[in-house]
C-alpha positions in Angstrom: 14.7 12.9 13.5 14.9 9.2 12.5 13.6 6.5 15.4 16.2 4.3 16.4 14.5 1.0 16.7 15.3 -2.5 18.4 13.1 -5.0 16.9 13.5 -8.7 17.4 13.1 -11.0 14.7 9.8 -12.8 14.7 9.6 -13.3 11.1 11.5 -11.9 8.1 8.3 -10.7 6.0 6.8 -8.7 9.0 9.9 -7.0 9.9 10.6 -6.1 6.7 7.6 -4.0 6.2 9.4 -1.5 9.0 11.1 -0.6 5.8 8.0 1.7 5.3 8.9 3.8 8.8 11.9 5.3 7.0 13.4 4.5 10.6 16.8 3.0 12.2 16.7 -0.5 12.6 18.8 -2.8 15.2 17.0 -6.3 14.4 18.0 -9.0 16.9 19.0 -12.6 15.5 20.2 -15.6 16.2 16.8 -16.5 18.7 15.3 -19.5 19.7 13.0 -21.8 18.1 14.4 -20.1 14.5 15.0 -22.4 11.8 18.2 -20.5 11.0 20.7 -18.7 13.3 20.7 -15.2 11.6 17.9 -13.5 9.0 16.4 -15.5 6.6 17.6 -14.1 2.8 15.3 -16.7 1.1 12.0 -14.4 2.6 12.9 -11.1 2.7 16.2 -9.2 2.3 18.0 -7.1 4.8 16.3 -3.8 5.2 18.3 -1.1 4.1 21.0 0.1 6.6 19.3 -2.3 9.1 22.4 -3.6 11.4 21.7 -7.5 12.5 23.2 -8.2 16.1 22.5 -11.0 18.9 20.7 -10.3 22.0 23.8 -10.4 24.2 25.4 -7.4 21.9 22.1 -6.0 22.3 21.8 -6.2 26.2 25.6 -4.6 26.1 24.7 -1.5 24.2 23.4 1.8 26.2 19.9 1.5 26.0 19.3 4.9 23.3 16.8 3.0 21.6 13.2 4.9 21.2 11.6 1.6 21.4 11.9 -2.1 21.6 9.7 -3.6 18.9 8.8 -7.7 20.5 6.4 -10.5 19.4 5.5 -12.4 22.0 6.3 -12.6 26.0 9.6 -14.5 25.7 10.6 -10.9 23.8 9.4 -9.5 26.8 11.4 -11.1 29.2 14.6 -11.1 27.2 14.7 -6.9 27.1 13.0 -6.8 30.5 16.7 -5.3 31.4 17.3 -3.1 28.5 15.7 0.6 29.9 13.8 1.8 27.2 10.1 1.7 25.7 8.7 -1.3 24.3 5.8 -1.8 22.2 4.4 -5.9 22.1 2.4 -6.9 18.7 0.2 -9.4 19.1 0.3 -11.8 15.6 -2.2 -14.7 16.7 -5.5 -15.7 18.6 -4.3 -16.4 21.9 -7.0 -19.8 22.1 -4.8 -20.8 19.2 -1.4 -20.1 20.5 -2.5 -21.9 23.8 -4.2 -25.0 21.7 -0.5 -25.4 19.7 1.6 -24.7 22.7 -0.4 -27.4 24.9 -0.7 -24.5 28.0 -2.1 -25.8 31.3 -3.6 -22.6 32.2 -7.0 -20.6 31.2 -7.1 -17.9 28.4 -8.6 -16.2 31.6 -5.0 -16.4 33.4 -3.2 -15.7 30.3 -5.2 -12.5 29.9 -5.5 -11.1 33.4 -1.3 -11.8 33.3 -0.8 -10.3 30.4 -2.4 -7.4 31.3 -1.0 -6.7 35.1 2.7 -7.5 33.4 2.2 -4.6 30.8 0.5 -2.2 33.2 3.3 -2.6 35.3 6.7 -2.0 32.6 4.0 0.8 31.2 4.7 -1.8 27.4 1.9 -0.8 24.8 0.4 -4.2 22.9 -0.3 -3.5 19.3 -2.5 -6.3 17.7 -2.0 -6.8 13.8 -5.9 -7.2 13.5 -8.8 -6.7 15.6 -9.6 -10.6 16.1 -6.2 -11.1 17.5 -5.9 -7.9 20.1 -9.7 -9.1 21.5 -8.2 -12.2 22.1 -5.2 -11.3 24.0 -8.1 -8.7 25.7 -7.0 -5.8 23.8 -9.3 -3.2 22.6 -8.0 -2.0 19.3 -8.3 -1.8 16.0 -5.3 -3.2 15.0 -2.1 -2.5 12.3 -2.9 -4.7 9.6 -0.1 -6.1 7.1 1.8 -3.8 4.1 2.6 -4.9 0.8 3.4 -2.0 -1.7 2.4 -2.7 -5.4 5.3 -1.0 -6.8 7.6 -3.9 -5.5 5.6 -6.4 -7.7 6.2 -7.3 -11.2 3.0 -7.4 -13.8 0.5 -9.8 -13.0 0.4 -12.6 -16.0 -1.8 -15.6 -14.7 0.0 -17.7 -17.4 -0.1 -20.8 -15.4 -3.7 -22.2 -15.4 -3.4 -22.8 -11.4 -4.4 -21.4 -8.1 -1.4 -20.3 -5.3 -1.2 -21.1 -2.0 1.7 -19.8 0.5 0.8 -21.5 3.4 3.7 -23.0 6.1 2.9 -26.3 8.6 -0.6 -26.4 7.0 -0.7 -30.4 8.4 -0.3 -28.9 12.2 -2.5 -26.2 11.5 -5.3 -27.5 9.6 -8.0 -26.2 11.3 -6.5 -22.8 11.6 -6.5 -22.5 7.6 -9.9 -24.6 7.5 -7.6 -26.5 5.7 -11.3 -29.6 5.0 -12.7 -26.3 3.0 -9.6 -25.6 0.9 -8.9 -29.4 -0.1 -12.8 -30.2 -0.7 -13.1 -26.9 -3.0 -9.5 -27.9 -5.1 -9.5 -31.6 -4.6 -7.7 -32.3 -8.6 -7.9 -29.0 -9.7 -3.9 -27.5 -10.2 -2.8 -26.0 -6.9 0.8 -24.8 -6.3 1.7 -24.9 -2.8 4.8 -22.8 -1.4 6.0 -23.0 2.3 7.9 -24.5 4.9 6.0 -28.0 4.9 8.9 -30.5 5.2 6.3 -33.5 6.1 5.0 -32.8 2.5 8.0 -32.2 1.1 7.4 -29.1 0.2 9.6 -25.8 1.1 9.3 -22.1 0.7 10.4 -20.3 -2.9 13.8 -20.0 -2.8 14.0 -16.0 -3.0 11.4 -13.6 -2.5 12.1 -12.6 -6.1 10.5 -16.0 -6.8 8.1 -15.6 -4.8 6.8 -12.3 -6.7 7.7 -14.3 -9.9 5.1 -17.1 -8.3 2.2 -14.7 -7.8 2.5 -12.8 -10.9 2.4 -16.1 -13.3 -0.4 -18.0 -11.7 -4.0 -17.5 -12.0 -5.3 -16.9 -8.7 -4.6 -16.7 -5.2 -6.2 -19.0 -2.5 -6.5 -18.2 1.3 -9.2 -19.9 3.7 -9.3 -19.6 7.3 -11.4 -20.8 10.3 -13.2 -18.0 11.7 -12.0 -18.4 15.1 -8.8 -18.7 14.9 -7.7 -16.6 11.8 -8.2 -13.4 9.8 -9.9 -13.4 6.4 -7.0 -12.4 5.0 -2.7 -12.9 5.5 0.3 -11.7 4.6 0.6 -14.1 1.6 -2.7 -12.6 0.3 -2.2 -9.3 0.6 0.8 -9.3 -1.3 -1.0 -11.5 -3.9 -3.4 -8.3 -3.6 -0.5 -6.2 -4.3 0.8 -8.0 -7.1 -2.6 -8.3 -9.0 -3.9 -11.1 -8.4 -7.5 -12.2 -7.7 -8.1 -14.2 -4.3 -10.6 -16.8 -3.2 -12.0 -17.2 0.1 -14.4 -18.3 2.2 -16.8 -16.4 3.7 -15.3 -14.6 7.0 -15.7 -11.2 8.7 -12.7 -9.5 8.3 -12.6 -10.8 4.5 -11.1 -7.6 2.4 -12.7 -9.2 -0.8 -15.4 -7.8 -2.5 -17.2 -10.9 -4.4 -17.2 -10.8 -7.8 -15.0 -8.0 -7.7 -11.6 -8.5 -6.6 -12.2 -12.2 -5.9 -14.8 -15.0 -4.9 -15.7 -15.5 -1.6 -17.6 -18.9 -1.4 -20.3 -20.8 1.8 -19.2 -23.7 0.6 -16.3 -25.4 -0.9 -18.4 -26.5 -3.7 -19.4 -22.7 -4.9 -15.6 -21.6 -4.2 -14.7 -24.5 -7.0 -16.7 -23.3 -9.4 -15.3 -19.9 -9.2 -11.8 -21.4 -9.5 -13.3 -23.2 -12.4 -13.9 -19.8 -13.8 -10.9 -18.2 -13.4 -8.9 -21.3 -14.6 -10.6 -20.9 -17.9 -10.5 -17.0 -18.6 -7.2 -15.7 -17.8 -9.0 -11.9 -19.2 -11.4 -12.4 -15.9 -8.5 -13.0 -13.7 -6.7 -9.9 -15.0 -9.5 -7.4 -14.4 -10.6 -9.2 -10.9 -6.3 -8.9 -10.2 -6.9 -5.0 -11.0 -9.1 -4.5 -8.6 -7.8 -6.4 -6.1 -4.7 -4.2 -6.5 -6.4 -1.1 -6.1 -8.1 -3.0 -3.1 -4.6 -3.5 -1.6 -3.5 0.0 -1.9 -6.3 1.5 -0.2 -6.4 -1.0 2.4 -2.7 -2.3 3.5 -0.6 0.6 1.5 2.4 0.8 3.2 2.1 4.5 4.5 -1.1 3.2 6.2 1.0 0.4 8.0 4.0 3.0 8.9 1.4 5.3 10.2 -0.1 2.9 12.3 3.3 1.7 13.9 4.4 5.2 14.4 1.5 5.9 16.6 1.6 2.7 18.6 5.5 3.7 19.5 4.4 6.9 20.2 2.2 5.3 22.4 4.8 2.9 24.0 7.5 6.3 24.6 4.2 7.9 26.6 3.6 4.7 28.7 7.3 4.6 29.2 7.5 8.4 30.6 4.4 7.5 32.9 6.0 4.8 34.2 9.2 6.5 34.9 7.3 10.0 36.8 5.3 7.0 39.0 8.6 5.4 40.1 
């Protein structure tokens, strides 16, 4: 049988890869600190069959959910009412969260909270990478980001110019090592996409454009500070996905394989020169976007990603159960 699902509505991309669980999904709207009231068209559209509803209508309902997907602990405390498994997924460095958010507490106190909260609701936490759950204090491997190459059109690389889908990039400069990625492109052609109102820039208008964006330019660009961030996002696995080549700095979790699917640079100045090299030989890009395709669909396929949810709920339902026989 199909899993009925609750999910609330951190971002439109990431809820949209649920898609992939070939589940039922309730998806709460209409939450605080949104820049719209209800789902977002312009990033991702509805899921199919999904049925949008507010958190009231959602606290009215009988709780026959077989799990409350949340994002963050404000999720937690809003369906702390509503009986029924719940699975947290951890999306950011908590150092990082606490350095945007201004917190007057220790990541110490965060963590040991965290922990004796979830212990005692018997609520799995499912990181989306490994750098993100050991920062919440979370052992695990983590459910990394989907993007499914058949949802892509051709790759092209007809505009001589790197990508980047970046959003607030001034307020989180040193999360996207944002020195390294202006040194390396300083007056080379770089396309920016994303909310960035202070630049006066804003995200494509459709995620139809967006697609249309990754297949025409030449590469893709993602740089991140090690501490804070993954080597890789959602924006560039879907540039994966959609054949194109991505450059990077050097970092851990990096998916690239230099020279292979992409560049990954120690400096800004080598990363330059590889952009250099692309911009000129459209025929490199292409075979580099091949690969990086194939990289994508061993690596954050979407039955990988569905997989990976399906056993963290399955989790969640057994914490649930415990907590209920304790009681």
């Amino acid at each position: 049988m199909k899993r009925r699902l609750l999910v609330l509505n951190c971002h439109e991309p990431w809820v949209h890869q649920l898609s992939a669980l070939d589940a039922e999904l309730d998806i709460v709207v209409g939450l605080a600190g949104r820049h719209v009231a209800g789902w977002d068209e312009r990033l991702r559209p509805i899921p199919n069959g999904a049925r949008l509803l507010t958190l009231d209508e959602a606290r009215a309902l009988p709780p026959t959910w077989d799990c409350i997907i949340g994002h963050n602990l404000t999720d937690l405390f809003d369906t702390a009412m509503i009986d029924a498994p719940t699975l947290l997924v951890i999306h950011d460095v908590l150092e990082g969260r606490m350095a945007q958010q201004g917190a007057d507490f220790t990541a110490d106190e965060m963590r040991a909270s965290l922990a004796t909260y979830v212990a005692q609701r018997g609520i799995h936490v499912m990181p989306v990478s490994a750098l993100k759950g050991r920062s919440w204090g979370i052992d695990a491997e983590g459910v990394t980001f989907a993007a499914d190459p058949d949802d892509y059109p051709m790759f092209q690389g007809t505009i001589a110019a790197g990508l980047r889908v970046a959003n607030h990039v001034t307020s989180k400069r040193i999360f996207l090592n944002w020195e390294f990625h202006e040194a390396a492109f300083d007056g080379l052609p770089v396309t920016l996409i994303g909310h960035n109102p202070d630049r006066g820039i804003a995200p494509a208008p459709s995620w139809r454009a967006l697609k249309e964006s990754f297949a025409a330019h030449r590469f893709f660009i993602h740089t991140a500070d090690t501490r804070w961030e993954d080597g890789y996002n959602m924006a560039s696995v879907e540039a994966m996905a959609a054949g194109m080549p991505v450059l990077s700095n050097v970092h851990p979790s990096c998916p690239l394989r230099h020279g292979v699917d992409g560049f990954v640079a120690r400096d800004p100045a080598e990363l330059r020169d590889a952009a250099l090299r692309l911009l000129d030989d459209v025929a490199l890009a292409t075979t580099m976007g091949v690969q990086a395709r194939q990289t994508a669909i061993k690596r954050f396929g979407p039955s990988r990603f569905a997989r990976g949810v399906m056993r963290a709920i399955d989790a969640a339902r057994r914490k649930f159960r415990q907590r209920r026989r304790a009681a």
